[in-house]
Biopython code that builds the backbone (N, CA, C, O; Angstrom):
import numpy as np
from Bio.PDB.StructureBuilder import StructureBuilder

atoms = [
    (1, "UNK", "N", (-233.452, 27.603, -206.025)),
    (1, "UNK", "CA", (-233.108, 26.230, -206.399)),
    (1, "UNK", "C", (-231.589, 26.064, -206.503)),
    (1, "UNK", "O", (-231.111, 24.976, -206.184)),
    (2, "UNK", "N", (-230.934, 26.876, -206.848)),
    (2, "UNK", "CA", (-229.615, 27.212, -207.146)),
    (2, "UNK", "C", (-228.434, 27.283, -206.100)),
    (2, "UNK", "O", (-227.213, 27.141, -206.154)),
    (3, "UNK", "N", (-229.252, 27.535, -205.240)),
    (3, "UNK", "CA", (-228.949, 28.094, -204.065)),
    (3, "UNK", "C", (-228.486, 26.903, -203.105)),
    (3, "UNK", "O", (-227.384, 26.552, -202.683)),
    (4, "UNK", "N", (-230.033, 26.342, -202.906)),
    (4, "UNK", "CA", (-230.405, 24.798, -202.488)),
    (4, "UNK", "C", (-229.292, 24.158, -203.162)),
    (4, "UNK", "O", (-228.491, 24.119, -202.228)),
    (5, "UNK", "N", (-228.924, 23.831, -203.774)),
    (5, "UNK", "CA", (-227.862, 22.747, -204.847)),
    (5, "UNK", "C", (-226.745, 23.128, -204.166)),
    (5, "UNK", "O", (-226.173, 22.278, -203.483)),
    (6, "UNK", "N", (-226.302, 24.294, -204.223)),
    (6, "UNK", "CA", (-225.335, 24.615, -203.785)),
    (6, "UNK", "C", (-224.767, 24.103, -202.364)),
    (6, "UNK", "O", (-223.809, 23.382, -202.084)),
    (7, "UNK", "N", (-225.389, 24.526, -201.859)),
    (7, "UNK", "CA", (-225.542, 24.171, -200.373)),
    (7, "UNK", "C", (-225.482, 22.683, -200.193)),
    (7, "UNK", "O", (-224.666, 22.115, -199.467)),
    (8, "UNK", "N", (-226.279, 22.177, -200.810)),
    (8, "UNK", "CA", (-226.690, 20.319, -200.381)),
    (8, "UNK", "C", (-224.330, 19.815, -201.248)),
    (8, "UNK", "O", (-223.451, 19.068, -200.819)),
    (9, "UNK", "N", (-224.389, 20.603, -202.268)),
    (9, "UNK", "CA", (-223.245, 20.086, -202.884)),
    (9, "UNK", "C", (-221.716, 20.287, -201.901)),
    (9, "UNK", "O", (-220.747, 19.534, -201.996)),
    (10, "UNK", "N", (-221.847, 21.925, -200.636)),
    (10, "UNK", "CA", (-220.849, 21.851, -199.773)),
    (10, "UNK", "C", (-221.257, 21.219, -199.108)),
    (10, "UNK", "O", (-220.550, 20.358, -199.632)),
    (11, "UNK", "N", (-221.974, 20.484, -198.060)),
    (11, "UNK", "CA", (-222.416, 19.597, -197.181)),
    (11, "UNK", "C", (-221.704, 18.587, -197.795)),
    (11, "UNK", "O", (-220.614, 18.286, -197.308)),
    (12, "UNK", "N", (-222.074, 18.055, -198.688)),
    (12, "UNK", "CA", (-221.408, 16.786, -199.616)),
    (12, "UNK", "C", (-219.722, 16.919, -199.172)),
    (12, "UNK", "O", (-219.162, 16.124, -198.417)),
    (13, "UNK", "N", (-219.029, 18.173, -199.857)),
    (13, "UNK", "CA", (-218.017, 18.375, -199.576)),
    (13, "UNK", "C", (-217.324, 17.964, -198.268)),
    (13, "UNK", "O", (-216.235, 17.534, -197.888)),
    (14, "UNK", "N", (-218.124, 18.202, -197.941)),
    (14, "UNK", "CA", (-217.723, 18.946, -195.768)),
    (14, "UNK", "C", (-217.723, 17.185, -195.544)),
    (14, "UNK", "O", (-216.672, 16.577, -195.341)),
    (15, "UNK", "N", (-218.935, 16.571, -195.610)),
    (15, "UNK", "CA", (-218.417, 15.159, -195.160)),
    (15, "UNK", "C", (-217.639, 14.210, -195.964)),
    (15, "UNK", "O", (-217.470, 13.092, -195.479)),
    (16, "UNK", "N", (-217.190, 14.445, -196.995)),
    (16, "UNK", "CA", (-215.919, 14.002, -197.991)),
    (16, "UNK", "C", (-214.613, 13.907, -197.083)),
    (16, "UNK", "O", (-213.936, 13.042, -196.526)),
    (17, "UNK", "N", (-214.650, 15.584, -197.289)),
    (17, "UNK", "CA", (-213.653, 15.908, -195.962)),
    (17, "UNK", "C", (-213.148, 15.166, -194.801)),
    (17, "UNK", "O", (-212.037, 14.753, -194.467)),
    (18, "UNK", "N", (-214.665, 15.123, -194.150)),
    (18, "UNK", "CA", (-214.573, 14.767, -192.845)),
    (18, "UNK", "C", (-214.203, 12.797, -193.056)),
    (18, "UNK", "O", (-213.572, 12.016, -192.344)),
    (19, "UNK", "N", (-214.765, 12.662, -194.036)),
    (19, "UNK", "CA", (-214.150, 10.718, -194.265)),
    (19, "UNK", "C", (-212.939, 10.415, -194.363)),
    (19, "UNK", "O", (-212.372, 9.399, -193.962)),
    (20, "UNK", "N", (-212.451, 11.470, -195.005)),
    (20, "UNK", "CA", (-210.789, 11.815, -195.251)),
    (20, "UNK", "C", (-210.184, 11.560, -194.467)),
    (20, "UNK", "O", (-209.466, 10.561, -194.421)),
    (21, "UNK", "N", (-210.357, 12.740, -193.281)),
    (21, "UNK", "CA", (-209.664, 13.305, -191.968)),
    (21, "UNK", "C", (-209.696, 11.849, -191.250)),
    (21, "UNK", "O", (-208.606, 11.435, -190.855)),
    (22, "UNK", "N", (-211.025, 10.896, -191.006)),
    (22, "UNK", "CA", (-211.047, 9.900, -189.860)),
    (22, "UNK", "C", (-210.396, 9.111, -190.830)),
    (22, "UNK", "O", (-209.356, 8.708, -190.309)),
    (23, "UNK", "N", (-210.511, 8.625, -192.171)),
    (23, "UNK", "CA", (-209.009, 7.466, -193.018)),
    (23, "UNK", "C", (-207.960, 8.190, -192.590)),
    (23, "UNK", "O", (-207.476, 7.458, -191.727)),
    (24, "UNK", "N", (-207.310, 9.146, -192.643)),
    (24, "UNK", "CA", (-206.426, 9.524, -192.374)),
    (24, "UNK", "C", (-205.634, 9.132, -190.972)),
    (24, "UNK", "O", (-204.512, 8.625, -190.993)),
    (25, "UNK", "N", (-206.324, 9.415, -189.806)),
    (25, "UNK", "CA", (-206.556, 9.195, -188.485)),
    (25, "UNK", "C", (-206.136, 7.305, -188.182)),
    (25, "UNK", "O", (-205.173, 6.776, -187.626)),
    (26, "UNK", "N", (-206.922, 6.940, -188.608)),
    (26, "UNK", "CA", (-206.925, 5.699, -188.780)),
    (26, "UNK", "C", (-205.696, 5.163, -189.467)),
    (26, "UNK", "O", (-205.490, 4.003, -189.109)),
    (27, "UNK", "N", (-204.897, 5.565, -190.245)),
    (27, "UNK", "CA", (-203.368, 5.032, -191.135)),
    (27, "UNK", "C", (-203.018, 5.383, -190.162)),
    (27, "UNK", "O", (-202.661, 4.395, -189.521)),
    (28, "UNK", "N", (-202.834, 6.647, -189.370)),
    (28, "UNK", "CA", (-201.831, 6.893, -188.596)),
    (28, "UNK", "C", (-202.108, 5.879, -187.245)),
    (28, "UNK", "O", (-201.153, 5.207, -186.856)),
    (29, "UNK", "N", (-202.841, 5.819, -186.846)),
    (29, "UNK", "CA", (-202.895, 4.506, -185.761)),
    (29, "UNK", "C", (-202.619, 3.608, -185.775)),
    (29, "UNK", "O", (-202.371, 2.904, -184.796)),
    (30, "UNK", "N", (-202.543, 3.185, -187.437)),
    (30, "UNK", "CA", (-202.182, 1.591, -187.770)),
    (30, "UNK", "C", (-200.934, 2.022, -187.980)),
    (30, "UNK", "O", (-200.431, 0.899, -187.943)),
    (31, "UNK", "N", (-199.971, 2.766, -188.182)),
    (31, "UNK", "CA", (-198.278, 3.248, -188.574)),
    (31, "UNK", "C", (-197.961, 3.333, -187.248)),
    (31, "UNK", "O", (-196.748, 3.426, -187.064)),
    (32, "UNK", "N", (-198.457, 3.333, -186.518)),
    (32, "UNK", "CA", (-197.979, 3.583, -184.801)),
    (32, "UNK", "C", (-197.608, 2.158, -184.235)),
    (32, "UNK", "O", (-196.530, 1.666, -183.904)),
    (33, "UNK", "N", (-199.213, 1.561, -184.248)),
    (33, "UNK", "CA", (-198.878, -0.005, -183.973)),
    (33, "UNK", "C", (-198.226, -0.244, -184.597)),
    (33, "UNK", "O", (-197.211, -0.336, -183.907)),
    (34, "UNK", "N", (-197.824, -0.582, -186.124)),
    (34, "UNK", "CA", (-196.669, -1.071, -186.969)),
    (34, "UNK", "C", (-195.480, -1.255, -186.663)),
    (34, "UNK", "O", (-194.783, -2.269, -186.638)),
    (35, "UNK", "N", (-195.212, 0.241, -186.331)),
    (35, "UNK", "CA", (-193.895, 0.500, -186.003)),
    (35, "UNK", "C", (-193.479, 0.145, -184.727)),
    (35, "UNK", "O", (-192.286, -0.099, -184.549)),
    (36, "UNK", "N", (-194.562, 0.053, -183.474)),
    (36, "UNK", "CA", (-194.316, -0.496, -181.940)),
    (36, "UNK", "C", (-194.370, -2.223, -181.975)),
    (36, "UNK", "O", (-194.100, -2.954, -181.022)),
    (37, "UNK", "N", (-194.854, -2.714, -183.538)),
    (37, "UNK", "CA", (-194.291, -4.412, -183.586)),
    (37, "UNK", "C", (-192.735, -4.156, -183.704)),
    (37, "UNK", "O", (-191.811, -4.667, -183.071)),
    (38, "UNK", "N", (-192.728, -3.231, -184.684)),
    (38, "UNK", "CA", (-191.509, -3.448, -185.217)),
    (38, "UNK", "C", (-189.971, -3.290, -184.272)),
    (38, "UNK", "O", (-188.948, -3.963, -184.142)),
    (39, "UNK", "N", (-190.516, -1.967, -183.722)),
    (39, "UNK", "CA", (-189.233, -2.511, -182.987)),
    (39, "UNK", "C", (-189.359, -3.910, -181.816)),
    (39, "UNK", "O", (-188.342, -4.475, -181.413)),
    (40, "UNK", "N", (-190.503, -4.251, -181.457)),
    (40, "UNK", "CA", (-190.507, -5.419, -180.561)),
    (40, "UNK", "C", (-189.982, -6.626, -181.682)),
    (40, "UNK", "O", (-189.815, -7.687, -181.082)),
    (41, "UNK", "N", (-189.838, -6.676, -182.384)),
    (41, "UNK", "CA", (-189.705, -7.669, -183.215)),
    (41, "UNK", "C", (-188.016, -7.456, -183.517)),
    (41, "UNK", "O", (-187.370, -8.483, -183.725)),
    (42, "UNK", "N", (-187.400, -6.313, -183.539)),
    (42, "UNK", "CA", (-186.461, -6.069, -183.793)),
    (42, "UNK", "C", (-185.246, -6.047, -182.216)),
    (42, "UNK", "O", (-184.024, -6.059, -182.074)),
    (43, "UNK", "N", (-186.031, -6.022, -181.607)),
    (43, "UNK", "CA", (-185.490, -5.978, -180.066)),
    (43, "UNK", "C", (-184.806, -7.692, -179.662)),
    (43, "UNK", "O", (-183.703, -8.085, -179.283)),
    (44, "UNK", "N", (-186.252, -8.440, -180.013)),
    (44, "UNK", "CA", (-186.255, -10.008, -180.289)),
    (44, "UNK", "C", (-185.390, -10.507, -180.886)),
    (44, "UNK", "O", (-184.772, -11.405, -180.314)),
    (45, "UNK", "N", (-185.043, -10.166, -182.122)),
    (45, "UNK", "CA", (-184.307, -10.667, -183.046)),
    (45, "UNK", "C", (-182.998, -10.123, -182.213)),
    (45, "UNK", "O", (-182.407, -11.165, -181.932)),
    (46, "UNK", "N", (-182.164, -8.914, -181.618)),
    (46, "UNK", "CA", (-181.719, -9.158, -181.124)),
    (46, "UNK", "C", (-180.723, -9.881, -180.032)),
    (46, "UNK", "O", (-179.502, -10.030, -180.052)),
    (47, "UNK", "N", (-181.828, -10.317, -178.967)),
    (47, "UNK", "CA", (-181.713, -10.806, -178.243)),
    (47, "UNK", "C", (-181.427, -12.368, -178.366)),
    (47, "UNK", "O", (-180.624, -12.877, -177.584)),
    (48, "UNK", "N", (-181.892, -12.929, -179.070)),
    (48, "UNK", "CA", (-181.935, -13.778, -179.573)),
    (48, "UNK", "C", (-180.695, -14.173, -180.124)),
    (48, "UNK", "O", (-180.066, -15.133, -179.681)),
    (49, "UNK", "N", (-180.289, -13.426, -181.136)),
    (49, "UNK", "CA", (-178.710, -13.285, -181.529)),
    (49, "UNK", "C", (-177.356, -13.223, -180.574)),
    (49, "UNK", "O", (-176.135, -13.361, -180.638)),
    (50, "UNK", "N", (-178.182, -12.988, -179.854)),
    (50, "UNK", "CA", (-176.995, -12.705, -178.180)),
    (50, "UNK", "C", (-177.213, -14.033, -178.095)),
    (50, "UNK", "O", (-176.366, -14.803, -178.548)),
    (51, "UNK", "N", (-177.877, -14.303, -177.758)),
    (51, "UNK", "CA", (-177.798, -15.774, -177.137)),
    (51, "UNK", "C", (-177.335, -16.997, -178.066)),
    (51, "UNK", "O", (-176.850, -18.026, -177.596)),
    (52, "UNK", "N", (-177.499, -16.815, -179.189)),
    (52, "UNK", "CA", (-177.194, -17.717, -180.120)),
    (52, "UNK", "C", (-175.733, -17.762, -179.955)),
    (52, "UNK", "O", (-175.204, -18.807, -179.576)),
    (53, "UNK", "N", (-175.012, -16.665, -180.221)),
    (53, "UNK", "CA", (-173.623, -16.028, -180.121)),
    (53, "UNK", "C", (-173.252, -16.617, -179.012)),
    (53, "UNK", "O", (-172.390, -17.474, -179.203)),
    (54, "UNK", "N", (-173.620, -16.461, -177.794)),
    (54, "UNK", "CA", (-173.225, -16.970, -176.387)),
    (54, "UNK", "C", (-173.090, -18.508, -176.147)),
    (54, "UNK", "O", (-172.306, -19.121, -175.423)),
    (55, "UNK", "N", (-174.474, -19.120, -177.288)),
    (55, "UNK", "CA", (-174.488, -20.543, -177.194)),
    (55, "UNK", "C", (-173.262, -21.127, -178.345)),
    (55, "UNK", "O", (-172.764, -22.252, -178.371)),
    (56, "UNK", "N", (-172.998, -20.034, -179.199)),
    (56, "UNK", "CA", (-171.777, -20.909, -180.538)),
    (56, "UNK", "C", (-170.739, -20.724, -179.574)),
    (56, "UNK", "O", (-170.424, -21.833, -179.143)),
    (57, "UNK", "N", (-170.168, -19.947, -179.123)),
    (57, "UNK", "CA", (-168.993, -19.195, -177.963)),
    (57, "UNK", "C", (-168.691, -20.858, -176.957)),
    (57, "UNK", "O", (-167.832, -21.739, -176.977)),
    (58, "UNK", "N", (-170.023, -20.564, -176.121)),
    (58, "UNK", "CA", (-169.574, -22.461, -175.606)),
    (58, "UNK", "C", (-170.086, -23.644, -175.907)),
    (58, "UNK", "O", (-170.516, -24.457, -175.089)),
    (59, "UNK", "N", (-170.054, -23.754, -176.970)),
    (59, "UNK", "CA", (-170.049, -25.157, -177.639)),
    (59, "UNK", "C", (-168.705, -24.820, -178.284)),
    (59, "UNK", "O", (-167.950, -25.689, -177.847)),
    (60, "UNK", "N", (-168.065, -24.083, -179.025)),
    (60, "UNK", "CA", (-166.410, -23.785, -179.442)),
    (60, "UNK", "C", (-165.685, -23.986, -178.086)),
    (60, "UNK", "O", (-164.526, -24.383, -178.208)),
    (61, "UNK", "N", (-166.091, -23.811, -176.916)),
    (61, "UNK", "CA", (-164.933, -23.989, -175.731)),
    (61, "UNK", "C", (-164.860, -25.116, -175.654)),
    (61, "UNK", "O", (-163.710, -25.538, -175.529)),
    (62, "UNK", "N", (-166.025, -26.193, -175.685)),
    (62, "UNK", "CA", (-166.280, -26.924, -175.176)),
    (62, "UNK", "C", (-165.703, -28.042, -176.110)),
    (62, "UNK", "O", (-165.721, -29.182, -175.644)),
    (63, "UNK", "N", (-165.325, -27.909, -177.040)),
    (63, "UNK", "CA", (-164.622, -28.838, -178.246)),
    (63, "UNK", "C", (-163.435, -28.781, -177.861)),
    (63, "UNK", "O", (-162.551, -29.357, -178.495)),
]
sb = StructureBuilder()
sb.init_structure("model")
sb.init_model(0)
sb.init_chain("A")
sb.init_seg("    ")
for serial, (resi, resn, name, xyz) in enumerate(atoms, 1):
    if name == "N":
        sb.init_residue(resn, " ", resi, " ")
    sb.init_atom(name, np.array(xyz, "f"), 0.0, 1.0, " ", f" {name:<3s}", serial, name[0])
structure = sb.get_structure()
């Protein structure tokens, strides 16, 4: 009986574990995408700034 318990209680363990490992898995996929907005978002903002810059540049000539 002891034995039995035992056993049924690492099984328990083992898929604890294993729920762990795939949450785990899963943050890291979502920190990947995160970070591949982020720099697209940061690339944007960029670019954007160029152009803003380019557009204050001639509207100042143009005065």
């Amino acid at each position: 009986e002891i034995m039995r318990e035992r056993e049924e209680e690492i099984r328990n363990i083992h898929k604890g574990m294993h729920t762990v490992n795939e949450i785990y898995k899963d943050l890291a996929h979502l920190v990947v995408q995160s970070a591949g907005r982020c720099r697209s978002n940061r690339d944007a903002n960029g670019k954007h700034q160029g152009q803003h810059r380019h557009g204050l540049e001639a509207y100042r000539e143009g005065q």
